[in-house]
DRENTORKOL-3810 file (N, C-alpha, C; in nm, 4 decimals):
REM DRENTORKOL-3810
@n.u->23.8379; n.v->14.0918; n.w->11.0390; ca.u->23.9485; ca.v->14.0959; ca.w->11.1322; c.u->23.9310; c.v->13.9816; c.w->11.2317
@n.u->24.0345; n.v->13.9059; n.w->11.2123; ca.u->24.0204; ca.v->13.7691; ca.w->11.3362; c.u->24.1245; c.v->13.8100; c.w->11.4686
@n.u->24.1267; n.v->13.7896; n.w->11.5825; ca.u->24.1955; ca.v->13.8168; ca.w->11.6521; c.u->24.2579; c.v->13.6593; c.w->11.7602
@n.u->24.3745; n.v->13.6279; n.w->11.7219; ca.u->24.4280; ca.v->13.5080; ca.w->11.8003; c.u->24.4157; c.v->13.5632; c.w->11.9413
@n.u->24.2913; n.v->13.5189; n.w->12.0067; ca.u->24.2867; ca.v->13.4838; ca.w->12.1391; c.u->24.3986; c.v->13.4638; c.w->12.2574
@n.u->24.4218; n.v->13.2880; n.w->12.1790; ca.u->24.5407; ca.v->13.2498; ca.w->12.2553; c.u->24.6697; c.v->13.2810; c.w->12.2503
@n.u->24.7213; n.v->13.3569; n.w->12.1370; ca.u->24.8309; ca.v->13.4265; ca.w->12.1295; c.u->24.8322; c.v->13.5731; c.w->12.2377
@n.u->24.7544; n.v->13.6475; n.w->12.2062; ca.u->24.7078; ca.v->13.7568; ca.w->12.3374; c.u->24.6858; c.v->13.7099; c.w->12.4448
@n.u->24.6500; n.v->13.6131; n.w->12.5023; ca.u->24.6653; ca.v->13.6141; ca.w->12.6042; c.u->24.7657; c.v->13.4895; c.w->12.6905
@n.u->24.8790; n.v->13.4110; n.w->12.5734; ca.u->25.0292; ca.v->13.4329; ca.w->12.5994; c.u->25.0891; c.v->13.5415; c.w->12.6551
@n.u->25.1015; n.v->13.6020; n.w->12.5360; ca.u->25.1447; ca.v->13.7290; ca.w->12.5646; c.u->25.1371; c.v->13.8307; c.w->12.6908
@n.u->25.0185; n.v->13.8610; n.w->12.7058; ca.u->24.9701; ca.v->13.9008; ca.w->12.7907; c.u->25.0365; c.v->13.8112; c.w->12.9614
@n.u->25.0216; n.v->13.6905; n.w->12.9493; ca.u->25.0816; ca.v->13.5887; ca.w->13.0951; c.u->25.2476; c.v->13.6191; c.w->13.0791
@n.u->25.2927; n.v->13.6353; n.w->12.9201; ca.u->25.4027; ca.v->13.6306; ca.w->12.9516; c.u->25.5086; c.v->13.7729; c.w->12.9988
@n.u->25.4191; n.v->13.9124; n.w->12.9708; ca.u->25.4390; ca.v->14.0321; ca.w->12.9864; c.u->25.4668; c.v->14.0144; c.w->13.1320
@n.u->25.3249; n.v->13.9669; n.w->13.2249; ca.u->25.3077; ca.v->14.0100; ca.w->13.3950; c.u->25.3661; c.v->13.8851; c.w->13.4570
@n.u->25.4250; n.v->13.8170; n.w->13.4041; ca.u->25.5399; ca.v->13.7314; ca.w->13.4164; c.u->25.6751; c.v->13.7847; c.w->13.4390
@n.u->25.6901; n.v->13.7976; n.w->13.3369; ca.u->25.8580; ca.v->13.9171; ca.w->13.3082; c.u->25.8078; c.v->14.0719; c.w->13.4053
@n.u->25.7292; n.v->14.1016; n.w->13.4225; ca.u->25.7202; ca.v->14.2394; ca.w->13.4961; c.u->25.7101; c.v->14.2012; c.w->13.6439
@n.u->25.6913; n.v->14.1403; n.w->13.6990; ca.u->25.6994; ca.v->14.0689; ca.w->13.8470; c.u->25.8073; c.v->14.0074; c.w->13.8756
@n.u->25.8742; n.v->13.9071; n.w->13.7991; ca.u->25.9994; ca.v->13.8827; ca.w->13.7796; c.u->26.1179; c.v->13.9942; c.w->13.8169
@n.u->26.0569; n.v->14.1101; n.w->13.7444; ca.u->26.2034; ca.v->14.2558; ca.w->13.7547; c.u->26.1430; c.v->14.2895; c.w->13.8641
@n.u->26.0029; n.v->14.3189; n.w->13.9069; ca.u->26.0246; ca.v->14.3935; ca.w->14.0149; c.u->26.0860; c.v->14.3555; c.w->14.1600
@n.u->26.0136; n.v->14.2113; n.w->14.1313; ca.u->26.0524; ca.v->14.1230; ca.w->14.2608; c.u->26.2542; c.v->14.1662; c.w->14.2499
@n.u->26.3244; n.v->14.1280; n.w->14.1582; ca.u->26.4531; ca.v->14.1121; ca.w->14.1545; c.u->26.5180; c.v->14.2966; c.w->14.2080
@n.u->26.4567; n.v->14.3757; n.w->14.1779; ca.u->26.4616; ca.v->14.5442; ca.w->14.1756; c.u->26.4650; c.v->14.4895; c.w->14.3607
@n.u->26.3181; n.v->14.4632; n.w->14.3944; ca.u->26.3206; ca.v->14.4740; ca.w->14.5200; c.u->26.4156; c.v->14.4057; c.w->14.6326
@n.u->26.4533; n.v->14.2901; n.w->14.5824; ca.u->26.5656; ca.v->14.1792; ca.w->14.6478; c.u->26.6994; c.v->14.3125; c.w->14.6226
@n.u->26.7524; n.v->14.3850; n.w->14.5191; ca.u->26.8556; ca.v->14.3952; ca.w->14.5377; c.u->26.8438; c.v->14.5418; c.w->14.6340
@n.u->26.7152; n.v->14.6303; n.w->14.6402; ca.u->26.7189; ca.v->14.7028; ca.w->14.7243; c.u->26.7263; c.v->14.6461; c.w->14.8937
@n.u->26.6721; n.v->14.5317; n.w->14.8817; ca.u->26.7025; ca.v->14.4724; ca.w->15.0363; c.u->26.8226; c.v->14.4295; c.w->15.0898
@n.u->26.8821; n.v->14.3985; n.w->14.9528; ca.u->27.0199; ca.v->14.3455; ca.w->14.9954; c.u->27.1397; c.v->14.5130; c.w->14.9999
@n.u->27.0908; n.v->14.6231; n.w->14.9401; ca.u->27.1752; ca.v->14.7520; ca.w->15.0144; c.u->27.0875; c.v->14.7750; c.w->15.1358
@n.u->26.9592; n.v->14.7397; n.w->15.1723; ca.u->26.9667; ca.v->14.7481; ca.w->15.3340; c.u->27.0191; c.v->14.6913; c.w->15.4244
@n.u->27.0512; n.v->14.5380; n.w->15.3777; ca.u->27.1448; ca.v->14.4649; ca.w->15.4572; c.u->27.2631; c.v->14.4604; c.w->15.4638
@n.u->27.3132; n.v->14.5609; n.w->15.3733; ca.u->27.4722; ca.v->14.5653; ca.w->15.3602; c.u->27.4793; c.v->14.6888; c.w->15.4636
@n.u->27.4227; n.v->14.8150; n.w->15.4713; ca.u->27.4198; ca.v->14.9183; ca.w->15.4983; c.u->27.4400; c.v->14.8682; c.w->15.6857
@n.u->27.3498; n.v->14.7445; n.w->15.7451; ca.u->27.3260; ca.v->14.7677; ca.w->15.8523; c.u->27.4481; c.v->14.6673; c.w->15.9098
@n.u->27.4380; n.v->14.5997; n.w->15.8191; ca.u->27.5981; ca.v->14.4961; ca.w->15.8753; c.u->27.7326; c.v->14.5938; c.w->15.8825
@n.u->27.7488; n.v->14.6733; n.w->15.7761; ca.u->27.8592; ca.v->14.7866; ca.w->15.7655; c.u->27.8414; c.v->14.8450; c.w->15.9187
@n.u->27.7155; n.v->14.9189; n.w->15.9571; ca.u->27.7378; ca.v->14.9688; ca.w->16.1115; c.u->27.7530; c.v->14.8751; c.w->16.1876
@n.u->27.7167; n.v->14.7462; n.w->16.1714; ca.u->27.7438; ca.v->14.6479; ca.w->16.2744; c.u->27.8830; c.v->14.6257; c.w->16.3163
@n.u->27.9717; n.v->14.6352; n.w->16.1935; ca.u->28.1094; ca.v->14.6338; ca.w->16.2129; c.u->28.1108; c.v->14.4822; c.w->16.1091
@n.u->28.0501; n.v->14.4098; n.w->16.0366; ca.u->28.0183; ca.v->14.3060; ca.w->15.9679; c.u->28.0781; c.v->14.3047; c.w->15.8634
@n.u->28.1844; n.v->14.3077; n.w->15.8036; ca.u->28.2293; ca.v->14.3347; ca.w->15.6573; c.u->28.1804; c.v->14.2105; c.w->15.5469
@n.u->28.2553; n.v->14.0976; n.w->15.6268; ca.u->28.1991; ca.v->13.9757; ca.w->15.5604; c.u->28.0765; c.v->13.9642; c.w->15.4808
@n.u->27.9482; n.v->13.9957; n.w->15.6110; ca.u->27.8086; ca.v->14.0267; ca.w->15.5466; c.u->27.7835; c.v->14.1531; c.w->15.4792
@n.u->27.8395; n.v->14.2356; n.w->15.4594; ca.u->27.8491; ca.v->14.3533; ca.w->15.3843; c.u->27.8465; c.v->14.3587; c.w->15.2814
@n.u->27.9899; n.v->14.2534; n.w->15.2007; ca.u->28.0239; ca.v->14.2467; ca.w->15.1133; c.u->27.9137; c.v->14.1169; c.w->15.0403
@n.u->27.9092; n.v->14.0127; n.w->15.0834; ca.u->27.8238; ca.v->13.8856; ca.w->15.0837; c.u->27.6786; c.v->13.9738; c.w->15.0079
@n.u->27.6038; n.v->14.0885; n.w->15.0612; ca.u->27.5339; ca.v->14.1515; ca.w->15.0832; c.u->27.5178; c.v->14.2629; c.w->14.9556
@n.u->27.6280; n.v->14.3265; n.w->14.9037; ca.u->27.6407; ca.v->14.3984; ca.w->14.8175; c.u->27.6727; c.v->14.2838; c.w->14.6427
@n.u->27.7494; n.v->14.1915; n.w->14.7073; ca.u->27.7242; ca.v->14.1201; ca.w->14.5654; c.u->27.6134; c.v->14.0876; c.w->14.5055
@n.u->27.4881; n.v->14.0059; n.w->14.5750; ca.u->27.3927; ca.v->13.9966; ca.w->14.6061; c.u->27.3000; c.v->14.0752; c.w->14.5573
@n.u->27.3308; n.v->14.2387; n.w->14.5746; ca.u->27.2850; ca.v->14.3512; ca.w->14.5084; c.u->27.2806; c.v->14.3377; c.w->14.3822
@n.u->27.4220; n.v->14.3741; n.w->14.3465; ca.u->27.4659; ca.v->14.3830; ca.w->14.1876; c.u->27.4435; c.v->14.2639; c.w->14.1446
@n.u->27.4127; n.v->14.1643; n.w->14.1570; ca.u->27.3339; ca.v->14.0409; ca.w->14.0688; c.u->27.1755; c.v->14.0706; c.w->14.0766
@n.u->27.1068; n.v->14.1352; n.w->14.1480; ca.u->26.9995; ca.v->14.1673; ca.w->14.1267; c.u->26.9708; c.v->14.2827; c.w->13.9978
@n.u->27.0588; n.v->14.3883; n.w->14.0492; ca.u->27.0445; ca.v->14.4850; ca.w->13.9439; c.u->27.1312; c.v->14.4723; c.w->13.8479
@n.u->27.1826; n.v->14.3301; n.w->13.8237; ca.u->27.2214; ca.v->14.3272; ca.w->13.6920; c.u->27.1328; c.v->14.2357; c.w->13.6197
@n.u->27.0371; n.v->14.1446; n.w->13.6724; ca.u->26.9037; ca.v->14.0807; ca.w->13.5866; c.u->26.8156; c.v->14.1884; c.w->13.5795
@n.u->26.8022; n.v->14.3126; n.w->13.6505; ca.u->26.6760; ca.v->14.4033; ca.w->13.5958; c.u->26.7704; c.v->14.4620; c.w->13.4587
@n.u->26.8775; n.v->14.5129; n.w->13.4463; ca.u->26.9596; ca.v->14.5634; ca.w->13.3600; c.u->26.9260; c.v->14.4648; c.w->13.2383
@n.u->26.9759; n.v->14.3584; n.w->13.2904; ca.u->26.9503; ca.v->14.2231; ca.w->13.1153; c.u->26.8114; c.v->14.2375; c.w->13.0986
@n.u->26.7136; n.v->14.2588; n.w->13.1738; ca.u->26.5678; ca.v->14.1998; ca.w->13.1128; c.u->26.5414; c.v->14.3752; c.w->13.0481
@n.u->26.5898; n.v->14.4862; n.w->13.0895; ca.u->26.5631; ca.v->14.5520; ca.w->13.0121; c.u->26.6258; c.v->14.5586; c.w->12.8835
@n.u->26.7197; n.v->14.5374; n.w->12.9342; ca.u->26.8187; ca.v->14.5703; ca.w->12.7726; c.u->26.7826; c.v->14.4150; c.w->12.6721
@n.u->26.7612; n.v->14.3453; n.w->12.6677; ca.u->26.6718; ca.v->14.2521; ca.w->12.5983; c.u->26.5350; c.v->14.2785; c.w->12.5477
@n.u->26.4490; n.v->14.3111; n.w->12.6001; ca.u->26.3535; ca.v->14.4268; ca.w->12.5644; c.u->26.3362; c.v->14.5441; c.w->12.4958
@n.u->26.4267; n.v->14.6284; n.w->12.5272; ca.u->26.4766; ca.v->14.6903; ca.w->12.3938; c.u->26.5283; c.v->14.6356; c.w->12.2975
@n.u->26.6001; n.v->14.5544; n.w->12.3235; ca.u->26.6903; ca.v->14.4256; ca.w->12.1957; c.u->26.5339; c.v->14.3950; c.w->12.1080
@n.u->26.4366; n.v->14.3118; n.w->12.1571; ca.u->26.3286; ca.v->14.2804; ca.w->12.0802; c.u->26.2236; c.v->14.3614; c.w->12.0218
@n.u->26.2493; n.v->14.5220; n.w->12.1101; ca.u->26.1949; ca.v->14.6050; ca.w->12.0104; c.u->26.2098; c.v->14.6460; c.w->11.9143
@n.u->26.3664; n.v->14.6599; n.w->11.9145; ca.u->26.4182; ca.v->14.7066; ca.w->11.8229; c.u->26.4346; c.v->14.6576; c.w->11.6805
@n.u->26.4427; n.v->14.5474; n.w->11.7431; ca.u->26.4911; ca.v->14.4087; ca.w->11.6078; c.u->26.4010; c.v->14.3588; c.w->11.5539
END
């Protein structure tokens, strides 16, 4: 049994790569519903909205990197 080294530990850089990547992006779009939330009481709509898009582009790259992931499991 030979085991490619350098392929495992691709792999491996490229896993905690992609997993820091989503979380970091998870966490940006939870910051951006805290900043929408506090501009909304501010009376801020502009930044509200600015704020909530912002969101949903975050949690729509955690959405693609999962659903791609399943895509490559599957396939």
């Amino acid at each position: 049994m030979k085991i490619n080294w350098s392929a495992l530990g691709s792999t491996f850089g490229v896993s905690v790569g992609i997993s820091l990547a989503v979380v970091a992006a998870f966490c940006l779009g939870i910051s951006a519903l805290s900043q929408r939330e506090t501009a909304l009481a501010d009376g801020s709509a502009g930044r509200g909205t600015a704020a909530l898009g912002g969101a949903v582009v975050c949690f729509a790259l955690c959405a693609a990197a999962v659903g791609y992931g399943l895509y490559v499991i599957a396939g």
